[in-house]
C-alpha positions as CSV (number, residue, x, y, z in Angstrom):
1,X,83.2,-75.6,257.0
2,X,86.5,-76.2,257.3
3,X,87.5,-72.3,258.6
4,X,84.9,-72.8,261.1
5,X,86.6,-76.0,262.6
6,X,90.0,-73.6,262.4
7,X,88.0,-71.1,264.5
8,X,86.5,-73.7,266.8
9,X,89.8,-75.1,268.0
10,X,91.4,-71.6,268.1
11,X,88.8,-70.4,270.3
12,X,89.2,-73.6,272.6
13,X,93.2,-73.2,272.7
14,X,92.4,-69.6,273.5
15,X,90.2,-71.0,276.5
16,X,92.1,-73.3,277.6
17,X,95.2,-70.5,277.4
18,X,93.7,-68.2,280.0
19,X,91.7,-71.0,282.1
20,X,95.4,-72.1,282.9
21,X,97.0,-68.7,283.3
22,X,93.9,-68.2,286.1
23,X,94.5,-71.4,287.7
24,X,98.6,-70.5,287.7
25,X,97.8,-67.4,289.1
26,X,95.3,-69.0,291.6
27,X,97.5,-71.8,292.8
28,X,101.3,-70.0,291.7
29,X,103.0,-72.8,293.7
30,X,106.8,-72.8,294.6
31,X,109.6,-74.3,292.6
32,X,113.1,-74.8,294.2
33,X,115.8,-75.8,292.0
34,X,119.5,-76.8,292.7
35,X,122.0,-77.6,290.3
36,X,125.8,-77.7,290.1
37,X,125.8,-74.6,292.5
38,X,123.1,-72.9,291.4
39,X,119.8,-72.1,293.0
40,X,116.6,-71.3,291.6
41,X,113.8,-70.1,293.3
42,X,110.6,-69.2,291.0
43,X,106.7,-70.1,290.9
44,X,105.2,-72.5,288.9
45,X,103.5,-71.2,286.6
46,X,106.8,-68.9,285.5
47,X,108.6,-72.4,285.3
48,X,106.3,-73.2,282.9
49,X,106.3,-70.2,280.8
50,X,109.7,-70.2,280.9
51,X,109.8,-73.8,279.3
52,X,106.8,-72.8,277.1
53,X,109.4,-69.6,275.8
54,X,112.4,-72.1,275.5
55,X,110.3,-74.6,273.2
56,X,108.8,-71.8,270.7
57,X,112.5,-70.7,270.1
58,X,113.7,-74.3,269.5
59,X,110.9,-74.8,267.5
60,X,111.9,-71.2,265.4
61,X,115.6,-72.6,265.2
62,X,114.5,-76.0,263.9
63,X,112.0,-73.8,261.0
64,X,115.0,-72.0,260.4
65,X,117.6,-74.8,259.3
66,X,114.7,-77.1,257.8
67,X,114.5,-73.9,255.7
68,X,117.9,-73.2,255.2
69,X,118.0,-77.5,253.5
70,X,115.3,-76.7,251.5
71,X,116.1,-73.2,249.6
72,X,118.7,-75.2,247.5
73,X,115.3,-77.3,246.2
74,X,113.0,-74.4,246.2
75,X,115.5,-72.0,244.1
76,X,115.5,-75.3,241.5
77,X,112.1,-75.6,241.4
78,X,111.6,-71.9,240.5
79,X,113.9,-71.9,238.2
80,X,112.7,-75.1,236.7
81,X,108.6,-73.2,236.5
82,X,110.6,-70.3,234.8
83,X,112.0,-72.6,232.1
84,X,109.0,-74.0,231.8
85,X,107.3,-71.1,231.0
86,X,109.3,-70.0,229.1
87,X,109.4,-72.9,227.2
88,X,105.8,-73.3,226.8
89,X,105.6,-69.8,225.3
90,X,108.2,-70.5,223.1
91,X,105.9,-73.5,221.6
92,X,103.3,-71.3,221.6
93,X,105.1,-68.9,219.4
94,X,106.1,-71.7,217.2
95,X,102.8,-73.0,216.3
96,X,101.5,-69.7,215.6
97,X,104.4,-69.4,213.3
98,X,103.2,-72.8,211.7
99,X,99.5,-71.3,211.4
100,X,100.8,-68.5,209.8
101,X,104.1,-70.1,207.1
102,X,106.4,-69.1,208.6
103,X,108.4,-72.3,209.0
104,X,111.9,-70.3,210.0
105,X,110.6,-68.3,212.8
106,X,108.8,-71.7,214.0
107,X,112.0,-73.5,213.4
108,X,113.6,-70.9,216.3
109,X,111.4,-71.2,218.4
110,X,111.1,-75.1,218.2
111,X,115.4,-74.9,219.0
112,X,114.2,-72.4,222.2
113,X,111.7,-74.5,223.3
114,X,113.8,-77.8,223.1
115,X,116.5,-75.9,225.1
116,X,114.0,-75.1,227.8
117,X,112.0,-77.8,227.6
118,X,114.6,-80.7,227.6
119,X,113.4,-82.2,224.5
120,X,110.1,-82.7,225.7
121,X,107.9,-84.6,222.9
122,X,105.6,-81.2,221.8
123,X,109.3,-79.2,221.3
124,X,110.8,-82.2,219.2
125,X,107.7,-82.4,217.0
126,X,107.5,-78.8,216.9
127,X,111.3,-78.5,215.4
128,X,110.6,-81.9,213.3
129,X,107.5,-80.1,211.5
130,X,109.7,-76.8,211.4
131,X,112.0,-78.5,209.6
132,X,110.4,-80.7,207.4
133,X,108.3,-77.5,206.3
134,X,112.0,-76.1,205.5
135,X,112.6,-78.8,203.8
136,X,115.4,-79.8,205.9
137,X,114.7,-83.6,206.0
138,X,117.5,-84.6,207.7
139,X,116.8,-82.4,210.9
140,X,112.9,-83.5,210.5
141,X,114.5,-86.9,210.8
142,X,116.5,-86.4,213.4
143,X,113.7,-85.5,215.7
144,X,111.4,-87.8,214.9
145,X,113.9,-90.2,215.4
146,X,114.4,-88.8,219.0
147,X,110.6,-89.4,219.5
148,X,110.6,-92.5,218.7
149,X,113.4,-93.5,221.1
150,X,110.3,-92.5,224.1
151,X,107.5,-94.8,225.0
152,X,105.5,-92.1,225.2
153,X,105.8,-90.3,222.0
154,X,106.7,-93.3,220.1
155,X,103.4,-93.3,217.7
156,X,104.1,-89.5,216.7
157,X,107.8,-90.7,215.9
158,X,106.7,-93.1,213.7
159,X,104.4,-91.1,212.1
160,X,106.8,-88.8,211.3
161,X,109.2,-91.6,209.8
162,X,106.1,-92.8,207.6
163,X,105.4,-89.7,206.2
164,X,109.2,-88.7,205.1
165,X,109.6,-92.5,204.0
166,X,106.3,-91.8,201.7
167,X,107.2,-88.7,200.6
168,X,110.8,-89.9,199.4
169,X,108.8,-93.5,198.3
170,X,110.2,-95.5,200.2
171,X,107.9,-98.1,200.7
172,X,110.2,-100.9,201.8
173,X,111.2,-98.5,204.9
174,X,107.5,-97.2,205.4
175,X,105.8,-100.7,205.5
176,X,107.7,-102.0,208.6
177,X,107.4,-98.8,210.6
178,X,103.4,-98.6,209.5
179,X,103.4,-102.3,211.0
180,X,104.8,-101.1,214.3
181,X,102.6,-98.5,214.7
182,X,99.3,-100.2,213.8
183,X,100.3,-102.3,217.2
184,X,100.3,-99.7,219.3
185,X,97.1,-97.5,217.4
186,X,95.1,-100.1,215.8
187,X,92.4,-97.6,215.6
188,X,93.8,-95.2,213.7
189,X,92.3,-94.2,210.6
190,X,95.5,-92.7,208.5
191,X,97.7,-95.6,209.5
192,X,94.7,-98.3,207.8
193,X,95.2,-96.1,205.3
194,X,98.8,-95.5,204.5
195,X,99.1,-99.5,205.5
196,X,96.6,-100.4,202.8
197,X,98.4,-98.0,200.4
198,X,101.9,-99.3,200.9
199,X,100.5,-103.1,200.8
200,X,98.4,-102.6,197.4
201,X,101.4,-101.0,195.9
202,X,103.5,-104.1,196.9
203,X,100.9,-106.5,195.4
204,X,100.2,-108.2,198.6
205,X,96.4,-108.4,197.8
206,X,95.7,-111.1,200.8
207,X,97.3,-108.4,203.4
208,X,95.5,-105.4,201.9
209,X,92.0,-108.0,202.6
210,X,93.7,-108.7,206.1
211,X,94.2,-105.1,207.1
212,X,90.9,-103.6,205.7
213,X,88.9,-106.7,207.9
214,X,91.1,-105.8,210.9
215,X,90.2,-101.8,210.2
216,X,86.4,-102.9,210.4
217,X,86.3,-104.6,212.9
218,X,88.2,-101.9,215.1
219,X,85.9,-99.1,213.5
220,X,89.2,-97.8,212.3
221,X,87.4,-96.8,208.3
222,X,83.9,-96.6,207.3
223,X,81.9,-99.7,207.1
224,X,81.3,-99.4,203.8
225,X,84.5,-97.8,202.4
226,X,86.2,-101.3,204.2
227,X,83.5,-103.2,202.3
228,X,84.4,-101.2,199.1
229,X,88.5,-101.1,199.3
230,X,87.9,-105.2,200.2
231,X,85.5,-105.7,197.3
232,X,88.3,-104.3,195.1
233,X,91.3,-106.5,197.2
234,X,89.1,-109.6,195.9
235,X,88.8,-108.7,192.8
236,X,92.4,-108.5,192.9
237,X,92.8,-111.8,194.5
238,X,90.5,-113.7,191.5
239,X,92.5,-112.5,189.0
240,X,95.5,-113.8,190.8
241,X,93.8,-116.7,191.7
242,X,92.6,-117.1,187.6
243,X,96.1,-116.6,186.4
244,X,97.2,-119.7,188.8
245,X,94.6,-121.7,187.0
246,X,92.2,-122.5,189.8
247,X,89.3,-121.0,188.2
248,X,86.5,-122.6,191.0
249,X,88.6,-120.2,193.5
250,X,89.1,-117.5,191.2
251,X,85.0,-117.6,190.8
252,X,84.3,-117.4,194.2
253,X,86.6,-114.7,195.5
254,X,84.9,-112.5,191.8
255,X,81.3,-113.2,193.5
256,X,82.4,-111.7,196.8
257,X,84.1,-108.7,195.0
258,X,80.9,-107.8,192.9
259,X,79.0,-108.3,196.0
260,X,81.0,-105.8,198.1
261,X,81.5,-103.2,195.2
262,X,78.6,-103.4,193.1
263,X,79.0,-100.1,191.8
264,X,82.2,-100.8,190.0
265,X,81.8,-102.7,186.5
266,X,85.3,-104.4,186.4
267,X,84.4,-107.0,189.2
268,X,80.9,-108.2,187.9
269,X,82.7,-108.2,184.0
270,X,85.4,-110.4,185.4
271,X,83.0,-112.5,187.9
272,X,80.6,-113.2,184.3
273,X,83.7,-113.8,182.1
274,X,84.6,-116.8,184.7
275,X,81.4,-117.8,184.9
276,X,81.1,-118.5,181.1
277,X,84.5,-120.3,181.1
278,X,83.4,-122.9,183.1
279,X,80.1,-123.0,181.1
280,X,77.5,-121.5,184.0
281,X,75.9,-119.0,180.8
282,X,72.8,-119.0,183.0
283,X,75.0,-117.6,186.3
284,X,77.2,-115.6,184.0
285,X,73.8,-113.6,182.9
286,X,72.7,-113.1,186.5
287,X,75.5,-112.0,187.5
288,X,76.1,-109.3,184.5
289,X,71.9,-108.3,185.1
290,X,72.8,-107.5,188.8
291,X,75.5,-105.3,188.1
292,X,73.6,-103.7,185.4
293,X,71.0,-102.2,188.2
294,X,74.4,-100.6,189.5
295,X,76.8,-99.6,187.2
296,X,75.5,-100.2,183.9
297,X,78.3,-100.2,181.8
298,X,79.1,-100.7,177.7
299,X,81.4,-103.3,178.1
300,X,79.3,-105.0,180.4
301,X,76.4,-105.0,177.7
302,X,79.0,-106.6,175.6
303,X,79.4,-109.3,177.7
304,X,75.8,-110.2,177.9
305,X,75.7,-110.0,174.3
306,X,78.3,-112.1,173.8
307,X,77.5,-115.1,176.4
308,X,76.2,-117.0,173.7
309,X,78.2,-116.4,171.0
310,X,76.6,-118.3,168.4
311,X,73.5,-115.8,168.7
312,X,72.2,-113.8,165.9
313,X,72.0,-110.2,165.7
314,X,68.7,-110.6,166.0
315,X,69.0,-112.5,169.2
316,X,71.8,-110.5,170.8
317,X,69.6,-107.2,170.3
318,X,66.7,-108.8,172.5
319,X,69.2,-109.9,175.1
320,X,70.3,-106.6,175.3
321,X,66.8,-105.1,175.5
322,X,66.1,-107.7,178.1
323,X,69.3,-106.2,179.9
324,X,68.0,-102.9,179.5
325,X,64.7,-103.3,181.3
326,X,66.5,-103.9,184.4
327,X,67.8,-100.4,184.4
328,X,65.3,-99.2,181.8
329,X,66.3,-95.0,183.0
330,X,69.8,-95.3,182.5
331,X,71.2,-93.5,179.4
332,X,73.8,-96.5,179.1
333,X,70.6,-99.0,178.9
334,X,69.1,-96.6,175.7
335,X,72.4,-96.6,174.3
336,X,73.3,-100.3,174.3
337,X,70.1,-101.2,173.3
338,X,70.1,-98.9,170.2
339,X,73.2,-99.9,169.2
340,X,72.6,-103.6,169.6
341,X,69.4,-102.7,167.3
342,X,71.3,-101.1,165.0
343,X,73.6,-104.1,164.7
344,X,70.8,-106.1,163.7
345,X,69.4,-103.1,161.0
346,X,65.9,-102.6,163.4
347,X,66.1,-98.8,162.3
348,X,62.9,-98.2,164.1
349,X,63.9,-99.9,167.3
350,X,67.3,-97.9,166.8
351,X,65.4,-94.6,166.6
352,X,62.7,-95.3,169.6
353,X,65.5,-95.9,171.7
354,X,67.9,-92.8,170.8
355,X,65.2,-90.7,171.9
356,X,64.0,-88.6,168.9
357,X,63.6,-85.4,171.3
358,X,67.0,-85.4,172.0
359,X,68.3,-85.6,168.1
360,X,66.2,-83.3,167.3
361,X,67.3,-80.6,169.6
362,X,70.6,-81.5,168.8
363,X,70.5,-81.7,164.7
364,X,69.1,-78.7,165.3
365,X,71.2,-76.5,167.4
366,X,69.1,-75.9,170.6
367,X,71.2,-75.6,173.6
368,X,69.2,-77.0,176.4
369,X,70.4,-80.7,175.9
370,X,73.8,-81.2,174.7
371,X,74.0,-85.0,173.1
372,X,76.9,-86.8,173.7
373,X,79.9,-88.3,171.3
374,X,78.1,-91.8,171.0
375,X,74.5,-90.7,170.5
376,X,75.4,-88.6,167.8
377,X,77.7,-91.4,166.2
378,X,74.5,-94.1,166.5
379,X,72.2,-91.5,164.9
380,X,75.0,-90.9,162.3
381,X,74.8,-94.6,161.8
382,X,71.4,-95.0,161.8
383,X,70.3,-91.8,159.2
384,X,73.0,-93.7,156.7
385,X,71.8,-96.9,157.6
386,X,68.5,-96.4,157.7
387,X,67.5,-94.1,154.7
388,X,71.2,-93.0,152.8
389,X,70.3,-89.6,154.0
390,X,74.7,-89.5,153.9
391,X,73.9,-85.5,154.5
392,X,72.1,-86.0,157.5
393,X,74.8,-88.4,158.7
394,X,77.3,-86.3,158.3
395,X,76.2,-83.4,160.3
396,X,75.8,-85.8,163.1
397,X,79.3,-86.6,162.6
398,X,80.3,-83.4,162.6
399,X,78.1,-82.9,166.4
400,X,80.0,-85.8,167.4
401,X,83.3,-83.9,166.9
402,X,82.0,-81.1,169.4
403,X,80.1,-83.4,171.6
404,X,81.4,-83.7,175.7
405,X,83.3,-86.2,176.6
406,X,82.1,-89.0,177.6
407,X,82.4,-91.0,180.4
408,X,85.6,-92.8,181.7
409,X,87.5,-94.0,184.5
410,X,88.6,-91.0,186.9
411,X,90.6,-90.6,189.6
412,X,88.5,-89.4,192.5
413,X,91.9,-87.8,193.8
414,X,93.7,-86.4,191.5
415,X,91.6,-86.4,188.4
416,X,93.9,-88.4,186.1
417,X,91.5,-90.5,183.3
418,X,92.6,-93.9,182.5
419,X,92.1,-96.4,179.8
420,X,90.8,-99.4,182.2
421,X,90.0,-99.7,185.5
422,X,92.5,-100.4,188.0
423,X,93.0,-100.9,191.4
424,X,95.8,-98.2,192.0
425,X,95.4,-95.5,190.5
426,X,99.0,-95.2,188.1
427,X,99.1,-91.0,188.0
428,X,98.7,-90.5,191.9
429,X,99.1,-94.3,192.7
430,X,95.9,-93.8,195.2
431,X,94.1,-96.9,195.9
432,X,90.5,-97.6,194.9
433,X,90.0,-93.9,193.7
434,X,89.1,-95.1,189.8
435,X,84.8,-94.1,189.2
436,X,83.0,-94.6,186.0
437,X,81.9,-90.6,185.6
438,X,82.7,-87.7,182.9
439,X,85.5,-85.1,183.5
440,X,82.6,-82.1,184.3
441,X,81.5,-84.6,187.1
442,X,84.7,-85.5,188.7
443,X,85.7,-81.5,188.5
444,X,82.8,-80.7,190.5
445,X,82.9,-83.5,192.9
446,X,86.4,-82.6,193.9
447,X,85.7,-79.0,193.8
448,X,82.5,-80.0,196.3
449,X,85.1,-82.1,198.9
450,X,87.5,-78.9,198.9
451,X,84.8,-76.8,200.2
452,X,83.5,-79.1,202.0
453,X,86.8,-80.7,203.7
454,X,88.2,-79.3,207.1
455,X,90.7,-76.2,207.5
456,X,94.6,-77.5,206.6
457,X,95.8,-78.6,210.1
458,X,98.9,-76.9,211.9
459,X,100.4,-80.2,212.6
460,X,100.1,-82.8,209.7
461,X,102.2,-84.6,210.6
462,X,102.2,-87.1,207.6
463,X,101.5,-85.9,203.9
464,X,101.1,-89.2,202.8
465,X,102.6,-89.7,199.0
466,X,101.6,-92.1,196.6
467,X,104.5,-92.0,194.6
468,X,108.1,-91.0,194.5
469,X,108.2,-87.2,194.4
470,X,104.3,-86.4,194.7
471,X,102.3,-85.9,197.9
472,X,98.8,-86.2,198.7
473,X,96.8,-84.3,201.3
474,X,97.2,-85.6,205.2
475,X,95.0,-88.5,205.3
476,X,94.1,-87.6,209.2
477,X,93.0,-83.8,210.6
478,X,95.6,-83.6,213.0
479,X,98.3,-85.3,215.3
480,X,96.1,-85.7,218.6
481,X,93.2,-87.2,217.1
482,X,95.1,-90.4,216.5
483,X,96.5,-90.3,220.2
């Protein structure tokens, strides 16, 4: 459209071009001039082409010095586009370098691409990443110092600090620079994380609940990993709250925690254990019954036997029993109810409940069910206890020595067992990583989020550590999905 409007008014100016020249040459007219002497004598329409000629070359001249001013900018500019691409292929270079290991080569071209670049924001992160893969901290510093100095690559600046305070576990310098950045990327999913790190490990319980409320509400974690980590920051807050003395508080922040992680015994143990301290036996038993149906758990069946303690054995076996039947497939709920029979010396309840299929395929060898370390110890006790067969007792003793471990409290992240359940983790200092779950589990749970997880990014540009001298995976796949 717009060539044929071009052609359209050439054609016209063409037209109206030669309708002139025949009208001039129609009508030529006389023109007599005199000036300072001088006499001319010409038609008009030469008058006019001579004016036409004399207004093209003025024109010419004033094309020719506009261009003459503006070959000192154009020779900039061009050699501003050649720095620039030379530049850019220099940061191209680099990250392939970064892809590939080779943290020298990409440390060169980073420097090259700097040069040409004038420490553009991609160049400085390039040469921080460089170095800190060299393990030239104070360089990696340096630059991400540099990018925090512009509004505009502020976040990845402080992203960089975080991760090198982290690494070196400094968590008095990471904590302020995590609360800058969370002002300007709320959103962010690694910063709720590294901030509810840094926070737990400071034992600042009523931040970690602040931050992981904030982070739902923004989207910025999971809806129910927030309601998980916050079941656990409650939890945390009760037993402060208990130590204090105000055990009414201390109750009510434990009913909140069980409700937001049921599947973690600790809270609902705690939440019963107040409960029965200020004499609610009754609530104490609900609340040990709900968690059953969740995360049945020995100690838990311990609790519920010992809410009245005045019981009989007799009495504590049919409350266990009665605890049982809310979970009656669980192998934990056949356990603690044989166990709580054999306290009271019901051999036969003992026995219906330890599964006689199982013993026998395991007293005798078979290999398609391996029993486990406490089954063979209650049919140890119960062969002894029941008949004095001290032979047969003894052989499940000796099964119990080659049994599998049993369950315990494992790091999700790095695999570490612990005694108890705790918040933090204390061999990787992760937080809310502790599961209920035997060693061959946890293996092959980790082994199913390795091959599962995404490709190592070329950029992480925090590995987030959890203690001095030990680093964790990045907790976000890559720098530009946070900006």
């Amino acid at each position: 459209m717009i060539r044929l409007i071009r052609l359209l008014l050439a054609l016209a100016l063409i037209a109206a071009a030669v309708a002139a020249g025949a009208f001039f040459a129609g009508n030529p007219g006389q023109v007599d001039i005199v000036w300072q002497g001088w006499r001319i004598d010409t038609s008009v329409g030469v008058l006019l082409g001579a004016a036409a000629l004399i207004g093209v070359a003025v024109a010419l001249l004033a094309l020719f010095v506009a261009a003459l001013r503006r070959t000192p900018r154009n020779v900039r500019r061009r050699r501003a586009a050649r720095r620039r691409h030379a530049g850019e292929a220099a940061l191209t270079r680099g990250l392939v370098a970064l892809a590939a290991g080779d943290a020298g080569e990409a440390r060169r071209h980073g420097r090259r691409a700097s040069a040409f670049l004038a420490d553009s924001p991609t160049a400085l992160l390039l040469a921080a990443e460089a170095a800190h893969r060299e393990g030239d901290a104070a360089a990696a510093r340096q630059a991400y110092t540099l990018l925090l100095q512009r509004p505009d690559s502020e976040f990845l600046g402080l992203r960089g600090l975080i991760g090198q305070a982290l690494r070196e576990g400094d968590d008095a310098a990471a904590r302020p620079l995590a609360e800058r950045a969370r002002l300007l990327r709320p959103g962010a999913r690694w910063l709720a994380d590294s901030l509810v790190l840094l926070q737990a490990r400071a034992g600042d319980w009523a931040a970690v609940h602040e931050t992981l409320a904030a982070a739902a509400r923004r989207g910025a974690l999971p809806a129910e990993a927030a309601h998980h980590h916050r079941g656990v920051a409650l939890h945390e807050l009760s037993s402060a709250a208990e130590r204090d003395g105000d055990l009414r508080k201390a109750v009510g922040l434990a009913a909140k925690a069980q409700a937001l992680a049921p599947d973690l015994a600790e809270p609902a143990l705690h939440h019963a254990r107040l409960l029965c301290r200020l004499g609610r036996r009754r609530a104490a038993a609900k609340a040990v019954e709900r968690a059953w149906r969740a995360a049945p758990h020995r100690e838990l069946a311990r609790c519920y036997a010992e809410i009245d303690a005045d019981a009989a054995p007799l009495a504590r076996a049919a409350a266990v029993q009665k605890l049982a039947a809310h979970n009656p497939r669980s192998v934990e709920s056949r356990l603690a109810a044989a166990e709580a029979a054999l306290d009271a010396r019901l051999w036969g309840e003992a026995r219906r409940h330890l599964d006689p299929d199982v013993a026998t395929a395991a007293a005798s060898g078979a290999d398609r069910e391996q029993p486990s370390r406490r089954l063979c110890l209650a049919m140890a006790r119960l062969e002894e206890g029941a008949s004095g067969d001290l032979a047969a007792a003894r052989r499940w003793l000796d099964r119990a020595l080659g049994a599998p471990p049993e369950p315990s409290y494992i790091c999700r992240r790095c695999g570490a067992a612990a005694a108890q359940w705790q918040a933090l983790c204390q061999a990787c200092g992760a937080y809310d990583t502790l599961a209920w779950q035997t060693p061959e589990a946890a293996a092959r749970a980790r082994r199913g989020a390795l091959l599962a997880g995404p490709p190592e990014p070329i950029l992480p540009a925090t590995d987030v550590s959890t203690r001095p001298g030990g680093t964790l995976p990045d907790l976000a796949p890559s720098v530009q999905s946070d900006n």
